[in-house]
N, C-alpha and C positions, 0 to 999 in steps of 0.2 A: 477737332483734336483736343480743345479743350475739353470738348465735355465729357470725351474719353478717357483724359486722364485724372479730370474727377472722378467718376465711374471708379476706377482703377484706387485711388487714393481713399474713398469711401469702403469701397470693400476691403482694402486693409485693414482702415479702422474700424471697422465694423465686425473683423475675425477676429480682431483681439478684445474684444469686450468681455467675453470668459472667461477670463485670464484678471488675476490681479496682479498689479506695479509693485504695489509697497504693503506688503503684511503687518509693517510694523511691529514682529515679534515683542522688541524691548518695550516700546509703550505698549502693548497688550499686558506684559507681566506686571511692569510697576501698577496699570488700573488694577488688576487682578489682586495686587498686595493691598492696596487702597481699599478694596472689597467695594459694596452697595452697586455693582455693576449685572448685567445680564448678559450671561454665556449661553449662546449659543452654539451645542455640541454635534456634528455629524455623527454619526454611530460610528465604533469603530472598523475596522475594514471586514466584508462579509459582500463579495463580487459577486456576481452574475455570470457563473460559469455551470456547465453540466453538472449535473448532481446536485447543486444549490439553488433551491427553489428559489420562487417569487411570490409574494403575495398575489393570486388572481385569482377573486372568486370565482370567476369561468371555469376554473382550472380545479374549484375544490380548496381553493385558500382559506383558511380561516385565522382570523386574528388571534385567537383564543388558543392557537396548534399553532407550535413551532416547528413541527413535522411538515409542516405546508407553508414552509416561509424560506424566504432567501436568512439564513444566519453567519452570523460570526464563524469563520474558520480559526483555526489555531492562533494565525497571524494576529485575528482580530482580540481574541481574550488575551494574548499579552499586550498586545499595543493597548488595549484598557487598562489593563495592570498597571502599563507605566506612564500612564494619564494620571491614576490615581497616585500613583509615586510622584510625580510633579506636582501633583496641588501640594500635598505631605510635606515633601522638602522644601519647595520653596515658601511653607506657611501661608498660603490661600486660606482663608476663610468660607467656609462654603455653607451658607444659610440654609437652602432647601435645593433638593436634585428632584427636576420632575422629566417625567420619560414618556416619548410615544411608546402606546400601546402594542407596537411591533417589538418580536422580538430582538431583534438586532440591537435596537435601543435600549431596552431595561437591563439587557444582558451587557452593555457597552459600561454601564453603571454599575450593573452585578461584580463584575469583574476589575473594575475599577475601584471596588471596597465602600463603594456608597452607597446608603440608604437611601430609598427613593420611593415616590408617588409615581402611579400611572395618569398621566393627562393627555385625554382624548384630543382637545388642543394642538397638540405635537406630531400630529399625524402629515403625512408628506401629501395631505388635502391644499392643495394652495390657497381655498375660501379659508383656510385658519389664518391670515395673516392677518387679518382684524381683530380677531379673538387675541392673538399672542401680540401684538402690541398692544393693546390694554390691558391682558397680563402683566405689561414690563413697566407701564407706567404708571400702573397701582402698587408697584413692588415700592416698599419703604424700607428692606434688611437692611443693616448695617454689614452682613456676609453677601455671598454673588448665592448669585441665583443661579441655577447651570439647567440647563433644559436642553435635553439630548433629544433629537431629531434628524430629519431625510435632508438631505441636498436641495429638495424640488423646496421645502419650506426655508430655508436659508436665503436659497437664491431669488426667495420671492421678497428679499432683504438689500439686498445685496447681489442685483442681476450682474454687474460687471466682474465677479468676484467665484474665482472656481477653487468652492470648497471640498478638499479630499476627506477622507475617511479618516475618521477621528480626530480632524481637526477644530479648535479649539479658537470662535470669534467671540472677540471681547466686544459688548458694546455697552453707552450709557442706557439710564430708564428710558431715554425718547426711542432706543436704538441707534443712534449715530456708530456708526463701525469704529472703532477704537485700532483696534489691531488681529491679528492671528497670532494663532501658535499651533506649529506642525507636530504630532506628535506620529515618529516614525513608525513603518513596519516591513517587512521585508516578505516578498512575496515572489516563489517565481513559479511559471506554465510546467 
């Protein structure tokens, strides 16, 4: 019976690992005001529904054509809009924006009003988790560094930890998670 109800008490715990407890929005913003930190941005919202591609080379994908990519819906270029309206108003400092090469991401930036680098780096490859943490801990700006990317590269950060679409994790140069910050959008079937 015991071992039953560990069984039972493991797999509870073990379904909520996805799932984050504490976002810590307010400390996400005050590092964010402090700047010299590493943002890590999900692209802004751009689902996986009929008619919105996916990147498959099988399929004819090319990174190069956004014609052949899952992108940004309407939803998604205003919830970047008002990404970039939050850094704005609440005085972010933003040293350099680097973007995977998908479109989702550069366009999550576009739309958001900032200038930006493409870095191959940022692709939702999970062997780039090496690469982009020696990216973060060669970072010396005194501004944040914001690096927009996939879910699959976040979560290779932060596995306990379910980042949505366009959201905004603050962390230090080591990466240590700092906090979130949601930035809404409204979406319905």
């Amino acid at each position: 019976m015991k071992k039953i109800l560990g069984i039972i008490v493991l797999t509870f715990l073990w379904s909520g690992l996805g799932y984050s407890v504490e976002t810590n929005p307010d400390k996400a913003l005050k590092a964010l005001k402090e700047g010299g930190k590493i943002v890590l941005i999900r692209h802004a919202f751009a689902p996986g529904i009929p008619g919105n591609k996916d990147l498959k080379k099988e399929e004819g994908g090319n990174i190069k054509d956004c014609s052949t990519q899952r992108n940004l819906l309407q939803e998604g270029k205003e919830q970047s809009a008002r990404m970039g309206e939050f850094f704005s108003t609440n005085d972010i400092k933003i040293e350099k924006v680097l973007s995977s090469p998908v479109c989702r991401c550069w366009e999550t930036a576009k739309y958001a009003g900032w200038k930006y680098k493409i870095d191959k780096r940022l692709t939702s490859n999970i062997k780039n988790k090496a690469k982009v943490e020696k990216l973060a801990t060669k970072y010396k700006g005194d501004g944040n560094l914001l690096l927009i990317t996939h879910m699959n590269l976040i979560k290779k950060f932060y596995p306990w930890f379910k980042v949505d679409s366009g959201e905004i994790v603050v962390a230090d140069k080591d990466l240590n998670f700092i906090g979130s910050i949601e930035i809404s959008y409204e979406f319905t079937y």
